[in-house]
C-alpha positions as CSV (number, residue, x, y, z in Angstrom):
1,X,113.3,122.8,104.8
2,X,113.8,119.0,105.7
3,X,115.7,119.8,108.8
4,X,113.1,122.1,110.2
5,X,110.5,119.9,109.2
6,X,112.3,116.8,110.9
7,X,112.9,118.7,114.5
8,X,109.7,119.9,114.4
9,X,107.2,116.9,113.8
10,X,110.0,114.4,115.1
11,X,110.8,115.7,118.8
12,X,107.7,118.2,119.4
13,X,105.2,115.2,118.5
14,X,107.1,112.2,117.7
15,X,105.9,111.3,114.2
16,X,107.8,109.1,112.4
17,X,110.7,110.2,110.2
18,X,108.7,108.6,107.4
19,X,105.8,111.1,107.7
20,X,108.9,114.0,107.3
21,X,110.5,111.9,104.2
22,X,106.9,111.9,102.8
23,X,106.9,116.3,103.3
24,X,110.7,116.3,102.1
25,X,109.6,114.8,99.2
26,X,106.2,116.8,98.4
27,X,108.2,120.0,98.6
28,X,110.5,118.8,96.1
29,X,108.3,117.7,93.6
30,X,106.1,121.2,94.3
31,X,108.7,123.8,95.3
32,X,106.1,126.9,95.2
33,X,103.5,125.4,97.6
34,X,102.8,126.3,100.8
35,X,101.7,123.7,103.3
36,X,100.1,123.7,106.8
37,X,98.9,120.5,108.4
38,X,97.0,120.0,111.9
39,X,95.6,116.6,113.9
40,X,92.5,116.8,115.4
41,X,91.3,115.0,118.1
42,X,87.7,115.7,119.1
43,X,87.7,119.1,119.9
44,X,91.9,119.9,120.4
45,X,93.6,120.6,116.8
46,X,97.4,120.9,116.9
47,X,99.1,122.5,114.1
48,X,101.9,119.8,113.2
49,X,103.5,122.3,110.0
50,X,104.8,124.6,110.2
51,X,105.9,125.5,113.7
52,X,108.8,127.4,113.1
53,X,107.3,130.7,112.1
54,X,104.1,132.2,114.0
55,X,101.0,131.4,112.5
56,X,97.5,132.2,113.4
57,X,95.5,130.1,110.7
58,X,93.3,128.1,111.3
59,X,91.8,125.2,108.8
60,X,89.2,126.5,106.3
61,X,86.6,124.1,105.0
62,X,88.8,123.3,102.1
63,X,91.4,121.5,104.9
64,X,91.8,117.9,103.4
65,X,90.4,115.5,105.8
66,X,92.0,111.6,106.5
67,X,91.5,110.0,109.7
68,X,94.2,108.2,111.5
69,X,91.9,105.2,112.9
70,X,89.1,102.5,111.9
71,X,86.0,103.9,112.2
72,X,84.6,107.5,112.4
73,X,85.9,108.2,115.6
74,X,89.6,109.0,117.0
75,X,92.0,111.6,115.7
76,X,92.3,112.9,112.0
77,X,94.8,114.7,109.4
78,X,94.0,118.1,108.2
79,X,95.8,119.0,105.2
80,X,95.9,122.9,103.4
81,X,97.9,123.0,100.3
82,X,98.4,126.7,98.5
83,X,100.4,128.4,96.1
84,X,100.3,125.3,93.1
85,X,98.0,125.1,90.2
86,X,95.1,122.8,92.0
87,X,95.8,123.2,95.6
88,X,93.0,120.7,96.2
89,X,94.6,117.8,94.5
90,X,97.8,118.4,95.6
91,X,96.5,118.3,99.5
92,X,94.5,115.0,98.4
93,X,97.8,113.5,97.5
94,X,99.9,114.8,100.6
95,X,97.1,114.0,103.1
96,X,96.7,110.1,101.3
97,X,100.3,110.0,101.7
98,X,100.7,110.8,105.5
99,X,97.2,109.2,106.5
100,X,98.7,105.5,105.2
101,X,102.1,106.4,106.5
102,X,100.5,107.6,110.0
103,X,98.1,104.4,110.0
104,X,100.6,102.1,108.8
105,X,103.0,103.4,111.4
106,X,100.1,102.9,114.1
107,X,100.0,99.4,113.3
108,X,103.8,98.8,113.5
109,X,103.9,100.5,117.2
110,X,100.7,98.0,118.3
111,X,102.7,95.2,117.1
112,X,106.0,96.6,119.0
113,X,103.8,96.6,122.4
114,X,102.8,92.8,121.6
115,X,106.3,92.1,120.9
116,X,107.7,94.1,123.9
117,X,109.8,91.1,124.8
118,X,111.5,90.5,121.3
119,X,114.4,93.5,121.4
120,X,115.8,93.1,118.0
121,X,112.4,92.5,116.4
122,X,111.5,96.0,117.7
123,X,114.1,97.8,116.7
124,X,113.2,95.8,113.2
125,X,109.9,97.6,112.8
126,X,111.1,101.1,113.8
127,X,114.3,101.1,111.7
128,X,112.0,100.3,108.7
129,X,110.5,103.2,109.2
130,X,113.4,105.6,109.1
131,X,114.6,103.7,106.4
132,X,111.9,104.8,104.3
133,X,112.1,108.3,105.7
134,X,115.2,109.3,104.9
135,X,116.6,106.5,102.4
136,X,116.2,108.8,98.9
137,X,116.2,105.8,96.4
138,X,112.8,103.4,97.2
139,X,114.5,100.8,95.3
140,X,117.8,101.1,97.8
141,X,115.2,101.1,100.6
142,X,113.6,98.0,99.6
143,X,116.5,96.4,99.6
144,X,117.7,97.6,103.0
145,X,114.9,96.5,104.4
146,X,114.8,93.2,103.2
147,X,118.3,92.5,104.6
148,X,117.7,94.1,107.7
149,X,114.0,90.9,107.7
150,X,116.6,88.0,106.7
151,X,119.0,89.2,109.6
152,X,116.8,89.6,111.9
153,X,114.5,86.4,111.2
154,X,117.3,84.7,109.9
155,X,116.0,83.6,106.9
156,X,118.3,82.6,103.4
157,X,116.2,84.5,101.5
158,X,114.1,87.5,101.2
159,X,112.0,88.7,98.2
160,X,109.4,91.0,97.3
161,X,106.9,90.9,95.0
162,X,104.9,93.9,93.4
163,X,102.0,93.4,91.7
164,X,101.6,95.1,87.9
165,X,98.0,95.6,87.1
166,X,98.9,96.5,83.2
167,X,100.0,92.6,83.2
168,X,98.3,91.4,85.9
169,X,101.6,89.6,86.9
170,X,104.0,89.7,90.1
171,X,107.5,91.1,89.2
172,X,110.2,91.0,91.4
173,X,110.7,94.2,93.0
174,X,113.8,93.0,95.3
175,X,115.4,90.2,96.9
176,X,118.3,89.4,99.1
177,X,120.4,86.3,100.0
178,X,119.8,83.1,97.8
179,X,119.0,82.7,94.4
180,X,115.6,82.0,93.6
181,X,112.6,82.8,91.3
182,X,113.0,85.8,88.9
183,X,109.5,86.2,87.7
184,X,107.2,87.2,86.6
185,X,104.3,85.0,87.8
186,X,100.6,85.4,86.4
187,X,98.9,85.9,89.7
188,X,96.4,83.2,88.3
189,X,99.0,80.6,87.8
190,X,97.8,77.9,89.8
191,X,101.3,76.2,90.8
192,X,102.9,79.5,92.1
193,X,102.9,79.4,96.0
194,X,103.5,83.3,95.6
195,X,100.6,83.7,93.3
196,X,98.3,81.6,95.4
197,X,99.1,83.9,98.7
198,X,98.2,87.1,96.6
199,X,95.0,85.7,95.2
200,X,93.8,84.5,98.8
201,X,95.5,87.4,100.4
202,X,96.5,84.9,103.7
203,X,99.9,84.3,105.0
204,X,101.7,80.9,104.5
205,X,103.8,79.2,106.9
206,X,104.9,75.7,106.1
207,X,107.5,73.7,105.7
208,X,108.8,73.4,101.9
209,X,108.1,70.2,101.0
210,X,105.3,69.4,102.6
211,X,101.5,69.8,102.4
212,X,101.9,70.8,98.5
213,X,102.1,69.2,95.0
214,X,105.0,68.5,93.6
215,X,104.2,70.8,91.0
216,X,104.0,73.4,93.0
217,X,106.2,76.3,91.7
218,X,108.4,77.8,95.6
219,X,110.8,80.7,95.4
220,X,113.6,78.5,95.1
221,X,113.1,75.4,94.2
222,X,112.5,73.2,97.1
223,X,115.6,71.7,98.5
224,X,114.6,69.1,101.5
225,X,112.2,70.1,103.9
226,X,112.9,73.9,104.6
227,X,111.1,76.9,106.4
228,X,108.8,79.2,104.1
229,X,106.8,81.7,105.0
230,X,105.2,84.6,103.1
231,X,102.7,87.1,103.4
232,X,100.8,89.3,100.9
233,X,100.8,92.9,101.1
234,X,97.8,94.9,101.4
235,X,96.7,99.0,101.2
236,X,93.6,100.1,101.9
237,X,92.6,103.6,101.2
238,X,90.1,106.2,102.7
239,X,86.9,105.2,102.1
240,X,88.1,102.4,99.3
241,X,88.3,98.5,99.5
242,X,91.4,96.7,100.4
243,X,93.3,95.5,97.3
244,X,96.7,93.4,97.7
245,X,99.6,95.1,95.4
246,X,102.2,92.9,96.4
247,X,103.7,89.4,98.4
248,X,106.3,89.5,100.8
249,X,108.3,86.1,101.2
250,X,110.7,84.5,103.6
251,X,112.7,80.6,102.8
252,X,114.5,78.7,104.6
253,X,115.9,79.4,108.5
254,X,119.8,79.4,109.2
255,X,118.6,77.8,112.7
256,X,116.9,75.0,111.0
257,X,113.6,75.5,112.5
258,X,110.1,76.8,111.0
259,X,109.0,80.4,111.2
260,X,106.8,80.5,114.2
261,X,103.3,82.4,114.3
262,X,105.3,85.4,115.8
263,X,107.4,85.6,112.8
264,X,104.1,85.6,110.5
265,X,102.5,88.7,112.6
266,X,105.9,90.4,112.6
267,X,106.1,90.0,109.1
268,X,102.5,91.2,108.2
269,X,103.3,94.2,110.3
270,X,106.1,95.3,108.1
271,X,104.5,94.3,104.7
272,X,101.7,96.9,106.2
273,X,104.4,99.2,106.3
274,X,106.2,98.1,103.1
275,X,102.6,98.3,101.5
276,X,102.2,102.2,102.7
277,X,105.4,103.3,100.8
278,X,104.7,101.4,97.9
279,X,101.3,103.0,97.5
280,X,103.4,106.4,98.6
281,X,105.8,105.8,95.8
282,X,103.5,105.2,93.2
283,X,101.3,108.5,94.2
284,X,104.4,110.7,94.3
285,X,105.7,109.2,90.9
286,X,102.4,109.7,89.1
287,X,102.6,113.1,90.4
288,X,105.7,113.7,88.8
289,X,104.9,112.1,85.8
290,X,102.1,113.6,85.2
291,X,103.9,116.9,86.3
292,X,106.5,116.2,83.2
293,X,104.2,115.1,80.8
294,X,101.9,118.7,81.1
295,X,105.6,120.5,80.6
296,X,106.2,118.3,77.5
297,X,102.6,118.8,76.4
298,X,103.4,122.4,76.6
299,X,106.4,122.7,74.8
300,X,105.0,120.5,72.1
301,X,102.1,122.7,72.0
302,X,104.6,125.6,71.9
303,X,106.7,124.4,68.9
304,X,103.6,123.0,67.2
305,X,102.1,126.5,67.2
306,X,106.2,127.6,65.9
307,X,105.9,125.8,63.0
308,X,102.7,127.8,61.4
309,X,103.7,131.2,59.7
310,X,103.0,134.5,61.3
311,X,100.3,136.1,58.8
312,X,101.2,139.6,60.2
313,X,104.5,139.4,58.0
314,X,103.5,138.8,54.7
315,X,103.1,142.7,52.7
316,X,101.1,143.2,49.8
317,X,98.1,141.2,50.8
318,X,95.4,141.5,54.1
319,X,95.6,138.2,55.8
320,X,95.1,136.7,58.9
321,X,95.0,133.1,60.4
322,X,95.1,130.9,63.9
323,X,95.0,127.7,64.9
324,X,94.0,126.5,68.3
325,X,94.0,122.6,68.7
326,X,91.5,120.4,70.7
327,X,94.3,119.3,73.3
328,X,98.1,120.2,73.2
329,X,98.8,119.4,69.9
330,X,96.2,118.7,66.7
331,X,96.3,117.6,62.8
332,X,95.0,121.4,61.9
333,X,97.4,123.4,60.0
334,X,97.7,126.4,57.3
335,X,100.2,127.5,55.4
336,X,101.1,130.8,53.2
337,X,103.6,131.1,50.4
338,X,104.9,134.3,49.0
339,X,105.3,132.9,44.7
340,X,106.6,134.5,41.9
341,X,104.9,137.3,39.9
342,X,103.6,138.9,43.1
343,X,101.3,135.9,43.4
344,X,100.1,134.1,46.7
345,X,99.6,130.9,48.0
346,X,97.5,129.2,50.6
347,X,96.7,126.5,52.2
348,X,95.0,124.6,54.9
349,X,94.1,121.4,55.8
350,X,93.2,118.6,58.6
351,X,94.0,115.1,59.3
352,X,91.7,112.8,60.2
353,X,92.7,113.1,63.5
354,X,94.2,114.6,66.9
355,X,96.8,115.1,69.1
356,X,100.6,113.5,68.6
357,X,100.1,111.0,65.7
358,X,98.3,113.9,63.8
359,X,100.5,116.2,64.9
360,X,103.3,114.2,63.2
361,X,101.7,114.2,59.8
362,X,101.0,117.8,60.2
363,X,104.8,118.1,60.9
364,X,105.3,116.5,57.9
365,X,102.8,118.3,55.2
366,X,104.1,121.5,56.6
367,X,107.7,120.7,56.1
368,X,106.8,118.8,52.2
369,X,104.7,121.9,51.4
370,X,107.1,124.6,52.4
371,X,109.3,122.8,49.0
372,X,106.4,121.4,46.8
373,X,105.2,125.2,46.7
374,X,108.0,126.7,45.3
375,X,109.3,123.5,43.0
376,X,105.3,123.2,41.7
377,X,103.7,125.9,40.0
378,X,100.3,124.6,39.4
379,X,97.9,123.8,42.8
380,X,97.0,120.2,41.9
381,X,101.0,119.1,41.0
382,X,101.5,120.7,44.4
383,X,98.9,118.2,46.3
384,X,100.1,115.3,43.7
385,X,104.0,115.4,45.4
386,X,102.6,115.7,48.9
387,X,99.9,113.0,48.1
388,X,103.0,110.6,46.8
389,X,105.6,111.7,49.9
390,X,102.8,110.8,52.5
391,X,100.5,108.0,51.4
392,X,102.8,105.5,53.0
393,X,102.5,107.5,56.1
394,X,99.1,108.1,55.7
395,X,98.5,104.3,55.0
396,X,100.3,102.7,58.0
397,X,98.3,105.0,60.5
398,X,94.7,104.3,58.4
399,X,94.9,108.6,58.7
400,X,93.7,110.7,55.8
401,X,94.1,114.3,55.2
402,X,91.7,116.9,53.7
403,X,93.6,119.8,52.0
404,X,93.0,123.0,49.9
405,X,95.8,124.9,48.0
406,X,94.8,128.1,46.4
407,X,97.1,130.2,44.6
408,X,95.7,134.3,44.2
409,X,97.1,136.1,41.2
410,X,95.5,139.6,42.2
411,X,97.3,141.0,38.3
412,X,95.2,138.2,36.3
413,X,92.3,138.3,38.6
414,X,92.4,134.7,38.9
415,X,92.1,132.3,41.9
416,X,93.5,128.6,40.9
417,X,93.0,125.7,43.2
418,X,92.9,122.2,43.9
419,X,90.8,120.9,46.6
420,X,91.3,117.3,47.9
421,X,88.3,116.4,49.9
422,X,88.6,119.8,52.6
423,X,84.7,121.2,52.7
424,X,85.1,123.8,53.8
425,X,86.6,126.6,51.4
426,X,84.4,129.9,50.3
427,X,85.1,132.8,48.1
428,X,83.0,135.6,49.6
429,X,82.3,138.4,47.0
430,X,81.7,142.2,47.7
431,X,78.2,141.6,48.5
432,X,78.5,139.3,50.9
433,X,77.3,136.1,49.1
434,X,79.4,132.6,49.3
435,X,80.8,130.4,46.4
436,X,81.9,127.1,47.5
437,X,85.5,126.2,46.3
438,X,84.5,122.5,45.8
439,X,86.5,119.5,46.0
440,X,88.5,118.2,42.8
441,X,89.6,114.8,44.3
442,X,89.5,113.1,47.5
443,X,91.5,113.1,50.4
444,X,94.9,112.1,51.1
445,X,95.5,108.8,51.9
446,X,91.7,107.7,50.7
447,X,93.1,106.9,46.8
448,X,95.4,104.8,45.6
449,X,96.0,107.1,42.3
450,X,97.5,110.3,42.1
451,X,95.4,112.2,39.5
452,X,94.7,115.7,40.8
453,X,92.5,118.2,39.3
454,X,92.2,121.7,40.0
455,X,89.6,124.8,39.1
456,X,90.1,128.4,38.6
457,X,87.9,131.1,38.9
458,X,87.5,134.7,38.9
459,X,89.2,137.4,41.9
460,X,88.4,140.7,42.2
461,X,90.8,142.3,44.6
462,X,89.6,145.4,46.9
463,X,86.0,143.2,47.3
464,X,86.6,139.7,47.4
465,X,87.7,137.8,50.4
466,X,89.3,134.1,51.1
467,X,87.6,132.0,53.8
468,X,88.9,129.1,55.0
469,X,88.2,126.9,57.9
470,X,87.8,123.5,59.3
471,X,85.3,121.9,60.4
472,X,86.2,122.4,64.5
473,X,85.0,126.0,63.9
474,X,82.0,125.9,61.9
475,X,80.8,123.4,65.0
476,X,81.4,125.9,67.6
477,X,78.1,128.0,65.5
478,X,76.2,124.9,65.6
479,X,73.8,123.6,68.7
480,X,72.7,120.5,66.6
481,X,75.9,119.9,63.9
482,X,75.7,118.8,60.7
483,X,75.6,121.8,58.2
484,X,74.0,124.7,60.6
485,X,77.2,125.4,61.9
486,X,78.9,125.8,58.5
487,X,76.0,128.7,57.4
488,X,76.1,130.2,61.1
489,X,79.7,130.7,60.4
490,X,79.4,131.9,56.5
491,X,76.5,134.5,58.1
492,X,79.1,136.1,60.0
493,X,81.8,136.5,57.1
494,X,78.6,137.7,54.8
495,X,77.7,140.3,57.8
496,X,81.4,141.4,58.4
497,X,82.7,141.2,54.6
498,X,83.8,144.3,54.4
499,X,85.8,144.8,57.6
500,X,89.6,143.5,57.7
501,X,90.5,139.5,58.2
502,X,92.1,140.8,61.6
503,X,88.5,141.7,62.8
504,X,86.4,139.1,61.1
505,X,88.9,136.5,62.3
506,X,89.1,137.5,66.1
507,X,85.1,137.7,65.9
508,X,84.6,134.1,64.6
509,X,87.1,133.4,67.6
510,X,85.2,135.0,69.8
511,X,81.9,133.3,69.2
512,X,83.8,129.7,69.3
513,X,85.1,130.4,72.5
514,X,81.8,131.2,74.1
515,X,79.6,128.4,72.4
516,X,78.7,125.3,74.0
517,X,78.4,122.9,70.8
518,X,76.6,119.6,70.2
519,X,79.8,118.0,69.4
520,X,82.9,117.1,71.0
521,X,85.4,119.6,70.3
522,X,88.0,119.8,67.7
523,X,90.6,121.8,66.2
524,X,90.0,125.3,65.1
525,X,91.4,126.9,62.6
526,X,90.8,129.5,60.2
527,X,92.5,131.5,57.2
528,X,90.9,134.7,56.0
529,X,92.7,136.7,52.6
530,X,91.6,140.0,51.1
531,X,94.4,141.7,48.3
């Protein structure tokens, strides 16, 4: 694809090889897309990509528009991305990329016609173009590039300067020649020459040595009266204010004279250039991060979801249950033990929280629980071990956990439990009507002791049905919270009692996923038991 690409835009219309480096490496991070790309200029639109196959379309109103000069007038980039998840963003992030490489490149040919008499200079600017075209590694780029400044403005040293905005400090991205400065410098430190030109945003041509305090901090240390000149680096995007991300610096000559005002607008024209691919870089490597980070999101959602039994497979009873979290992964969880003496197990809980840290102690209970069930007979000595093998867990995160652990004996006609702190647990009998299965101590992680009570009560099998849930789904029945949601959701079992969990379950599901609640969403999960 690259070489079509490159004989296509390079020789039909002379774009720069950077423009096809910044295609090469959109297609690799979004190998299913299709692309087409035109320049407008007034009334003429040329398609630029693709030209090797016949093609008829012509830009929709979606078309991503950047312009290619100042102002409103003068040409513009029309960009049509299809065939990836959000088409739209992905043309917002190829058209960004070739409007500031375009521009930038502008620039760099206007200051190749004002330096028409300067050979090497010229051929300065243009090979720093290809070199970010077709050099794969930005950080091998960088470098080239610098070497190629020093040699050609035979300076000692070359270094660049990238701002981090986390830090709000200059780190040294890359530097050639002599040793110097290592970073990084606060761009507020009032000493650092470096700092000082990214704050102003003007060049600096001196002589080191001169004009400064001697506290001034130079990259090196000053060493007689030497040439020093540096520039900052600035990007501004479509529609947005110019910000500097970065300072470009030159010290000492090998001819032993100063840079000259030439040098400083040759200079600025290639940290234009140098300020395009950075931004570039940083667009296409957010894309790809955030491109890996969905995948691992998914695949943690995926094993999350593995790690919650199948209901389908336990015989002898009716029971169903789901789980959907808020985002990829959530602190909701149940769990469903087959016990001795044809006796069943379940549980469900949810930690005060969501996504990964409440994932992990989900992780955890489930793991814990999947022992504690079978080791412990009674419900509360169950809770009691988990309580002891989490609390420092629980404690180090300031997490809690609400959890209920019934165990149905359907020959006894008995339901044990114990209930730390989880509200929402209901024995619905034949007719319909709710019993609250109340809490018998507090939350996990809330109580420094481990005393545990539990209650039992009666369970007539062929009528009454187990309903648990957290508090994610009773929301969804609510428009206002608080409690309404809870009875909207218990008026549903009540109306549905008799029918299987399957169908009550995918009902409640149902209703969720169409309401609008008054809250911000949370994890839903239910568990529903009839023997």
């Amino acid at each position: 694809m690259g070489a079509v690409i490159e004989r296509a835009l390079d020789e039909a219309f002379r774009l720069p090889h950077a423009a096809v480096g910044v295609i090469d490496t959109f297609a690799r991070a979004y190998p299913a897309a299709r692309v087409w790309i035109w320049r407008r200029d007034g009334e003429d639109i040329e398609r630029l990509y693709p030209l090797d196959t016949p093609c008829d379309r012509e830009p929709s109103r979606a078309a991503v528009v950047r312009s290619l000069a100042p102002g409103d007038s003068g040409p513009v980039l029309l960009v049509e991305v299809d065939g990836v998840e959000d088409g739209g963003a992905a043309a917002e992030l190829l058209a960004e990329a070739l409007a500031a490489v375009l521009r930038y490149e502008g620039e760099a040919r206007s200051a190749a016609r004002e330096l028409s008499e300067r050979y090497e200079e010229i051929n300065l600017l243009y090979s720093i173009s290809e070199v970010l075209g077709t050099v794969p590694s930005f950080d091998a780029a960088v470098h080239r590039i610098l070497s190629d400044v020093a040699d050609v403005l035979a300076a000692k040293r070359a270094s660049l300067w990238v701002l981090d905005p986390a830090e709000q400090t200059l780190h040294l991205a890359a530097a050639v020649g002599e040793k110097g400065l290592s970073g990084p410098i606060p761009i507020d430190d009032p000493d650092s020459v470096t700092a000082r030109v990214f704050r102003e945003r003007q060049p600096l041509n001196l002589e080191r040595g001169k004009g400064l305090p001697r506290t001034t901090t130079m990259d090196p240390r000053p060493q007689g009266q030497e040439a020093f000149l540096s520039v900052p680096i600035n990007f501004t995007p479509r529609n947005g204010r110019t910000r500097t991300i970065g300072v470009l610096t030159l010290v000492g000559r090998r001819t032993n004279v100063r840079f000259t005002a030439g040098d400083e607008r040759l200079l600025t024209a290639i940290a234009s250039q140098v300020g395009a691919a950075l931004e570039t870089h940083r667009l296409m490597a957010e894309s790809v991060r955030k491109e890996r980070l969905e995948r691992e999101l998914e695949l943690a959602h995926n094993l999350q979801l593995k790690l919650l039994p199948d209901a389908s497979c336990f015989e002898g009873i009716d029971v169903a249950a789901r789980c959907v979290p808020a985002d990829s992964v959530g602190g909701d969880f149940y769990h469903l033990f087959r016990l001795s003496g044809d006796r069943y197990g379940v549980m469900i809980g949810d930690v005060s929280s969501h996504g990964f840290s409440a994932a992990l102690i989900m992780a955890m209970v489930m793991s814990a629980a999947a022992i504690y069930a079978q080791e412990a007979d009674p419900p509360a000595e169950v809770l009691r071990r988990l309580h002891r093998a989490l609390i420092d867990e629980l404690e180090s995160t300031e997490m809690h956990l609400s959890i209920f652990y019934g165990v149905v004996d359907p020959a006894a006609g008995t339901l044990r439990y114990a209930n730390a702190g989880h509200p929402h647990a209901f024995r619905i009998d034949g007719e319909g009507r709710a019993e609250r299965l109340g809490a018998t101590s507090p939350p996990l992680g809330t109580k420094p002791g481990e005393a545990f009570d539990e209650g039992v009560i009666e369970w007539r099998s062929g009528s009454d049905l187990l309903c648990l849930f957290t508090d994610g789904l009773s929301d969804a029945f609510a428009t206002t919270g608080g409690v309404a949601g809870e009875a909207g959701l218990l008026a549903e079992v009540a109306r549905m009692h008799d029918r299987s969990p399957r169908e009550i379950l995918d009902h409640l599901f149902r209703i969720a996923g169409r309401a609008r609640p008054a809250v911000p969403q949370d994890d839903r999960t239910a568990v529903l038991l009839k023997t």
